[in-house]
C-alpha positions as CSV (number, residue, x, y, z in Angstrom):
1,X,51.0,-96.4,-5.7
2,X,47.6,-96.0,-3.7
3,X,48.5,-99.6,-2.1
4,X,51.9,-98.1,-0.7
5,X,49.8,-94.8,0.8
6,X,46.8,-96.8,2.3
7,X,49.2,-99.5,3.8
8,X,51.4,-96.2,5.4
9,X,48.7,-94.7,6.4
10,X,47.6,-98.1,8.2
11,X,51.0,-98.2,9.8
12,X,51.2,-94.4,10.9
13,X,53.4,-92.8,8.3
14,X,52.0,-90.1,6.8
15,X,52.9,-90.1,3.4
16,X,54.6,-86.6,3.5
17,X,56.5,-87.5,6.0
18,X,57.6,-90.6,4.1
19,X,58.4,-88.7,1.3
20,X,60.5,-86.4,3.2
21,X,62.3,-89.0,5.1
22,X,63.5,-90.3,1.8
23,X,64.6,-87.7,0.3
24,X,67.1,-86.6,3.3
25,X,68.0,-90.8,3.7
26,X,69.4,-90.3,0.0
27,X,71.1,-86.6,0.6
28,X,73.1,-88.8,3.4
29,X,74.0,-91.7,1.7
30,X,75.2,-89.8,-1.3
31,X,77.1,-87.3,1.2
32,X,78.5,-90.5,3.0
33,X,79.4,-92.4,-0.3
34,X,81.4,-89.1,-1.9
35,X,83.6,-88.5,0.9
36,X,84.5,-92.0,1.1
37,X,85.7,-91.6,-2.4
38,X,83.3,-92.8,-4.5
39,X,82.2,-91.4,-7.7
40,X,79.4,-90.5,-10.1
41,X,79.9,-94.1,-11.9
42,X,80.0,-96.0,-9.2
43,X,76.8,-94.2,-7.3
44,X,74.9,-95.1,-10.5
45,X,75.7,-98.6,-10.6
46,X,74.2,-98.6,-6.6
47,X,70.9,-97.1,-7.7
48,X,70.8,-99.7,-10.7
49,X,71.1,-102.3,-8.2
50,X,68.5,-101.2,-5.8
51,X,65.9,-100.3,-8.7
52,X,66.8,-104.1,-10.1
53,X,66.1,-105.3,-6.7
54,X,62.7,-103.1,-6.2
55,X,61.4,-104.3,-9.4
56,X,62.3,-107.8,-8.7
57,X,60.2,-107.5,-5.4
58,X,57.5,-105.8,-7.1
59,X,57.5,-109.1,-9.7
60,X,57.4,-111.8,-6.9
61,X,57.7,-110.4,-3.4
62,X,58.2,-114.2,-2.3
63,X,61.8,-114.5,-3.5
64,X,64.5,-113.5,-0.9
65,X,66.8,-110.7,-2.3
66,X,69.7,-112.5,-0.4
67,X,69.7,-115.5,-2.3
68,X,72.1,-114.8,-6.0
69,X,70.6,-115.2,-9.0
């Protein structure tokens, strides 16, 4: 985690603001994805995705999330 805050600070995001900018990117995308009908099953199985694909990056940052496994 100090990596992530000394390489945002290097680019010019303050880490607060970071933080902040998260938080209200996943407000939206879970308001966006329940009035388009989708539900509290379905919302999990997205964040299980992204957290698979996180973690995979964090493993090997080299390998292309595009490419199936």
């Amino acid at each position: 985690m100090p990596q992530l805050m000394e390489r945002e600070q290097a680019e010019g995001h303050p880490p607060r603001e970071r933080e902040r900018a998260v938080k209200v990117f996943a407000r939206s995308i879970y308001k966006e994805l329940r009035s388009n009908g989708y539900d509290a099953r379905q919302m999990v199985a997205l964040a299980t995705e992204l957290i698979g694909l996180v973690t995979a990056d964090m493993k090997d940052p080299s390998v292309d999330p595009d490419e199936e496994t």
